[in-house]
Structures are given as structure tokens and as C-alpha cells.
C-alpha positions, 0 to 999 in steps of 0.5 A, a space after each residue: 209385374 209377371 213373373 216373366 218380367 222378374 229375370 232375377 226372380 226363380 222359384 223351384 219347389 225341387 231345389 233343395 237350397 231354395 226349399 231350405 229357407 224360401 221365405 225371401 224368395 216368397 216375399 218377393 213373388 208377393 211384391 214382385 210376381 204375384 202371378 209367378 211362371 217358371 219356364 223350365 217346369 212350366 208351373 204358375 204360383 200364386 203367393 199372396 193371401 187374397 189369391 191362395 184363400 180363394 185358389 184353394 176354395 175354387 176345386 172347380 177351376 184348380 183341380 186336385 184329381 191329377 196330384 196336389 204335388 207337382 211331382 204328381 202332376 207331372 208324372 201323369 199317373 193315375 192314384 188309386 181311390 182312397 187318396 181323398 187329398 187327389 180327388 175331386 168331386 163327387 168321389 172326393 165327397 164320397 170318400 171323405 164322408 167315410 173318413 169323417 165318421 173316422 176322424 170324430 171329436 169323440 175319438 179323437 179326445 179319447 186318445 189324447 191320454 194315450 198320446 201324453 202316454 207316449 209322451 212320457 215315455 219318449 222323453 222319460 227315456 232322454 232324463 238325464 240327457 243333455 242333448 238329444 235329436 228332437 226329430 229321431 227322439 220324440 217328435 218321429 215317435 209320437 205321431 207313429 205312435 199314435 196313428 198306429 194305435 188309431 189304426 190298430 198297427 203294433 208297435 213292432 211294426 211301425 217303425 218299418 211302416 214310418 222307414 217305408 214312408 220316408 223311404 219313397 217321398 224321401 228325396 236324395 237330390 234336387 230336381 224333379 223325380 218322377 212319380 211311378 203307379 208303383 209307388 202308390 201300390 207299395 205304399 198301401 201293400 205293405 197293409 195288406 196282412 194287417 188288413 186281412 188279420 183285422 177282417 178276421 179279428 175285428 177290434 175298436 179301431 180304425 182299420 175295423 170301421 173302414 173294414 165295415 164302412 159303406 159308401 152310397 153310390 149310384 143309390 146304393 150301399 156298397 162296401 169299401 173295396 180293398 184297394 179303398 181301406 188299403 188306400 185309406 190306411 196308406 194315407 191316414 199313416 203316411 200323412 198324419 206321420 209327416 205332418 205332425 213330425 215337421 210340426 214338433 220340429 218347428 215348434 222346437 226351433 222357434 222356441 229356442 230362436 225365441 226364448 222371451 216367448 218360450 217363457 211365458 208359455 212355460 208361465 202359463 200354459 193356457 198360451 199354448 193352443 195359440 203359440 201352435 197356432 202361430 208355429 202352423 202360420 209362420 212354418 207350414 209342414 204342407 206349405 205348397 199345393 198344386 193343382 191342375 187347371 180345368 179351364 181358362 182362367 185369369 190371375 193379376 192380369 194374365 190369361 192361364 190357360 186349361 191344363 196349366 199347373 198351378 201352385 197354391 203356395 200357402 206357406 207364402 200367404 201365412 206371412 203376407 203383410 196384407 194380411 198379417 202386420 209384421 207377418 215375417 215376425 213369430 209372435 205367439 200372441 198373434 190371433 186369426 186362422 192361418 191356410 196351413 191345414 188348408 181350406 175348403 173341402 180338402 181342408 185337412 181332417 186330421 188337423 184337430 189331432 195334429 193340434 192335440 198331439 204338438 200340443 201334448 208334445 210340448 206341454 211335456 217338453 216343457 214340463 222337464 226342459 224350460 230352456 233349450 237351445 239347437 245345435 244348427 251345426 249338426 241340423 238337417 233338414 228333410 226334403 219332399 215333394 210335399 212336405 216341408 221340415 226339419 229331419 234332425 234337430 239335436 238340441 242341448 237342454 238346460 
């Protein structure tokens, strides 16, 4: 069956109620519209494992140069250099070499101390509390903190940069909003003055190497141009903030609406790697990608045509029975990959720091609070164009 056959069956990544739980609606594009079309946007979905694990491998037919969110596509603006995530190669390969050299093992477990720092302080701060907002609390504050330390930004300006971010993907409404060239320019000008105080203050940071990295094109070394570091540090900030922040969320939800499995992490905590795992497969922060379709294809039967959008949602295939048994059950001890960091050359760079920062994060949790349960009444989820999570989460500890 296609998705035109399924009257019943509608999908809409801007409807706020469909975005708040879609997993049903998922679980039946799976079974029922494997190859889903929504007429009023006029996007295709692919849901199933077998058909996003290799969508997202074919850059070549399903491009990411246009957007990898619908709401970029179909604005039809043009993204500065930089955003590695809307880029296709030889630009994209070009891009994410630099970026590679930034986002080395090394680094990144030099800086776990410092994020445990910024830990203890969040939560040393909420001793005594019986009750606190997981998102507004901690879960905002730690990756804020330490891509901000990754990028030589102080904490003083922070805060405004994390506001100004969820300021412009924020949205307020359902339904499609367009995507101005302006938005991209406001995101990365509000680096501007660090930018050009780190060219005259070089330091051990991120900033300082993009400032002194070299890209080879056309045979020769060139340095970055101003737009490439501003584009850069705009996305580094912007999308290791999200991400991160949703994935801390996830993690205390479903730890309280599964307390069997939140004890034997706090017997043992060597099963925690593997129960962030489970959380970045049963909750996507990222759980939907758009592409643009470069040529004819063909999908469950049916001919999609070039210059379609289509949406790759991997949110959907982390819990496909074909897959996974019992795939809509959260289970800790679940073991094999999941598509939430994606795959493929755009496979997420900073996903080895996302891992070590939800993992820090919830090692100190539960060091203080072995228990805990949310306060649904007063929960809120956040919504985006491309990110996916919760935008407050009180919850009572004991």
C-alpha cells in the first residue's frame, strides 16, 4: 500500500500534536505506508530500517546541499559554507576534514573532567531541592557549558548565545514557517567579536584552530574565510546545545517511567554506556532527515520523481520490529547500533562527546537521586524544525 491509499493515515512533522508523540503514527507508515506522500506539503517519508539505513548512505540520490530539514528545503535559501549537515560533496568532504582534526578522541577526553566539573556544580546547586526543572536546571546548562569551554566562549556570554538559538528554531505555532538567508547571517554574527578577539588572543581552543585551519582546494592551501569559522562556530554551538539538552531530557523521563531498569544502573554503573544507547534508539533528539531528491528514483514500487523531498525518518526506524524485537519496548540491555547519530558521511561528529556528556550527566544524577519521578502536569515539550525533546521537565526527587 501507498501512502495515497491510507485516507485515514497523515503525517506532519509541523503539527505540534502529531510531533508530540509520533511514534503510533510512525508504527503504522511502517505497516501500512512504507512509501508515505503528503499531498499538502508535498514531501515522501521513508520509515522502515531497511529503507532509511541505506537513504541515508545514497548522498547521491537523496541530497543534503538544499537543507536537511523540511522547512529548509522549502524555503529555497541558500546556507552559507561551513553548515557541513547542508552540504554535499566534494564541499562537504572538504569541510568535514577541518572539522575532523577539531573533534579528535584526544580532545574530547580531555574535556571530560571538565564537564563532570560542571556537573557537580549544576546539581550541588539543587542539594536540598525536592523538585527541579531537569531541562532549565541541568540538562540546558552542561552542554552550554562545555561547548562553550570547547570554543573558547565565557560563560557570561553564553547564556545569550544558547537564548539566541532556541530564539530562531524555537517555534511558537504549527505549520510551516519559512526559512530566511537572514536567519543563517544572525545565527553565526552573533560570533563576530569573539572571532575577532581570538585572531588577536590565540588560545588552545576551537575557535584558535578553525582561525588557523587550511582547507586544500583546487591544489592549493587556502585558509578559512570568515564566513567558513563564523559558519562553523554558529553550528558547533548551536547543534551540540540541542542535541544534547533533548538527549538529557529523554534520559530522565524514561528513567522514571522505568524504575526497575533505573535501579540496576544505579547498582551498577558500568550499564550505563548501554542504557544511553537504548535512550538514543527509543528517543531521537534528531529523529527526522530531509533530503532532496537528485534524480529518478523508485521506493515500494512507486516512481519518485527528481526534485522531490524526501524525508528520512530515523526516529521510525530505531524501533522497527524488523529490526529490533519488541522495538517500541525501552529495554537497557537491548545491544546493536541505532541510526540517531545518523549514517554515512553525515554521520554526526560530535557524537562521541554527546555520548560522554549524557553519560557524566546521569552518573552524577544518580550519584545524589536513585529515584525520581516527573511532574507531567507541569512538562512541556520543545518544538523544532529539526529537533525533537522535551523543553521542561520538573521532576521530584527522592
Amino acid at each position: 500500500m501507498t501512502g495515497a491509499s491510507i485516507v485515514d493515515l497523515y503525517y506532519d512533522p509541523f503539527d505540534f500534536a502529531i510531533d508530540d508523540d509520533p511514534y503510533p503514527i510512525w508504527k503504522r507508515m511502517r505497516d501500512e505506508a512504507p512509501l508515505y506522500y503528503n499531498e499538502k506539503y508535498n514531501f515522501y517519508a521513508l520509515s522502515r530500517y531497511d529503507d532509511v539505513a541505506p537513504g541515508l548512505h545514497d548522498w547521491d540520490t537523496y541530497r543534503s546541499g538544499k537543507g536537511t530539514t523540511l522547512d529548509v528545503i522549502m524555503s529555497g535559501v541558500e546556507v552559507p559554507p561551513g553548515v557541513i549537515l547542508f552540504e554535499d560533496p566534494p564541499l562537504h568532504d572538504l569541510h568535514r576534514r577541518v572539522l575532523s582534526r577539531v573533534f579528535t578522541p584526544r580532545r574530547m577526553e580531555a574535556v571530560e573532567p571538565l564537564t563532570r566539573q560542571f556537573c557537580v556544580r549544576a546539581l550541588d546547586s539543587l542539594t536540598g531541592s525536592s523538585r527541579f526543572d531537569v531541562i532549565g536546571d541541568f540538562g540546558a546548562l552542561i552542554p552550554m557549558r562545555t561547548i562553550g569551554y570547547l570554543l573558547g566562549i565565557p560563560e557570561e556570554g553564553q547564556q545569550q548565545i544558547r537564548d539566541n538559538t532556541d530564539a530562531s528554531i524555537g517555534l511558537k505555532e504549527g505549520g510551516f514557517r519559512a526559512v530566511s538567508e537572514a536567519t543563517f547571517e544572525n545565527a553565526y554574527q552573533l560570533f563576530t567579536d569573539y572571532i575577532e578577539w581570538r585572531a588577536e588572543h590565540p588560545s588552545d581552543d576551537l575557535m584558535t584552530q578553525l582561525l588557523r585551519a587550511e582547507v586544500e582546494e583546487d591544489g592549493k592551501l587556502r585558509p578559512l574565510t570568515r564566513i567558513e569559522v563564523l559558519t562553523y562556530t554558529s553550528m558547533i554551538a548551536g547543534a551540540g546545545n540541542e542535541t544534547t539538552t533533548r538527549l538529557i531530557g529523554f534520559i530522565a523521563q524514561l528513567l522514571a517511567e522505568h524504575p526497575d531498569q533505573r535501579r540496576e544502573l544505579v547498582e551498577d554503573f558500568s550499564l550505563i554506556p548501554r542504557a544511553i544507547e537504548e535512550v538514543l534508539r527509543y528517543q531521537a533528539p534528531s529523529p527526522v532527515q530531509a533530503r532532496y531528491v537528485s534524480r529518478d528514483t523508485e521506493s515500494h514500487g512507486q516512481k519518485i520523481p527528481e526534485g522531490s523531498v524526501m524525508l528520512l525518518i530515523n526516529g521510525s526506524a530505531n524501533r522497527d520490529e524488523r529490526r529490533y524485537p519488541n522495538g517500541e519496548s525501552f529495554d537497557i540491555h537491548r545491544t546493536g547500533a541505532h541510526l540517531s547519530f545518523g549514517q554515512g558521511l553525515h554521520f554526526c561528529l560530535g557524537s562521541s562527546l554527546a555520548r560522554m556528556q549524557a553519560r557524566v550527566a546521569l552518573e552524577e544524577m544518580l550519584k545524589r537521586w536513585p529515584e525520581w519521578d516527573v511532574d507531567y502536569r507541569d512538562a512541556a515539550m520543545a518544538h523544532t524544525a529539526s529537533v525533537r525533546g522535551w523543553g521542561k521537565l520538573p521532576i521530584v526527587v527522592g
